[in-house]
N, C-alpha and C positions, 0 to 999 in steps of 0.2 A: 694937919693941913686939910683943909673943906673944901672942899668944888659945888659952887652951887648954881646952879642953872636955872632960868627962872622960865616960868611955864610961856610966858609970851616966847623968849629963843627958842623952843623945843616948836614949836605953833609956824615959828617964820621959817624953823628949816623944815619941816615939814608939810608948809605948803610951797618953799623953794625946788622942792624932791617933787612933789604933785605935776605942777607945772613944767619940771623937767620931762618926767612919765608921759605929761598930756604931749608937749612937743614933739616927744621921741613916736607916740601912736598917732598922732597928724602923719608924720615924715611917715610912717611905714605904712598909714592907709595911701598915703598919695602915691607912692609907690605901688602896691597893689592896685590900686585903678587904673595906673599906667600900664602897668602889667596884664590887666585883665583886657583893655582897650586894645593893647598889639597883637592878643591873642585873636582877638575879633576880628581885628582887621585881616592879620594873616587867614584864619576860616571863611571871611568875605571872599578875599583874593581870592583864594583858590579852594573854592566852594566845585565849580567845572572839575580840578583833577583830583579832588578827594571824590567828587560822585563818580566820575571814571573809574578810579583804583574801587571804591565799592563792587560798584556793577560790576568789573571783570574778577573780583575776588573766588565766586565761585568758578568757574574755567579755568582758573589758575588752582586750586585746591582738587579739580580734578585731574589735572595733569600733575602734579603731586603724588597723585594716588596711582596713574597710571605709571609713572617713574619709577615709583619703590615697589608694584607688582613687575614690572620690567627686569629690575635690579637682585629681585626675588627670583624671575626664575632665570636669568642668567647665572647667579650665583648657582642656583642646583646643576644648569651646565655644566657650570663648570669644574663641580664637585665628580660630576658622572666623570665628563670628560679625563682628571687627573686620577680616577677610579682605574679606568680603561690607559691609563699611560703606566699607571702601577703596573696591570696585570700584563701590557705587550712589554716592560723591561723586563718583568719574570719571565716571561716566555723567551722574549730573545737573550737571557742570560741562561736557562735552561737549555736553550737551544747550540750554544755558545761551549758551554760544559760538555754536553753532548759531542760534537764537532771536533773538538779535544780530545778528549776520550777516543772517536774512534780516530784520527791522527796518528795517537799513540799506538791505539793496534795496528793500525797500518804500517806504523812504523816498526813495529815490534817485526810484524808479519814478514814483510822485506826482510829485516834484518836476518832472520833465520833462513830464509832463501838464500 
């Protein structure tokens, strides 16, 4: 059994397929222009608060920078600060033990009296 296909059919679908291709890239530039048009429009609009946000960009990148040298040395505060709570729990558990200790010779001490 033979299938034969003759070259005009092969010619009509594939200038059927063509023509579909051409439609499909109209619809998708028309789109795209649409596209491109809103995008305009919207930067039209608001052309005023994009030049705003511009211009105060750097003010705002310095107070960025002043935040995290802020945040910098508060952190080393507060590294010192839980440095120095280390060493008054030692001392006051030192101190603690101590207090104890003579308690018990005082206690010791009485009890022999």
């Amino acid at each position: 059994m033979t299938l034969t296909i003759s070259m005009q059919t092969i010619l009509f679908i594939l200038a059927i397929l063509g023509c579909m291709v051409l439609v499909a890239l109209i619809i998708l530039l028309k789109k795209l222009i649409k596209l491109i048009e809103n995008v305009d429009n919207l930067l039209i609009q608001n052309t005023t608060n994009v030049g705003l946000t511009i211009a105060k960009l750097p003010t705002i990148l310095e107070n960025v920078d002043a935040i995290s040298d802020n945040v910098k040395e508060v952190s080393e505060v507060a590294v010192d600060i839980g440095d120095d709570i280390s060493t008054a729990k030692d001392k006051f558990k030192t101190g603690i033990v101590k207090s104890a200790s003579l308690a018990v010779k005082a206690k010791d001490h009485f009890k022999k009296n």
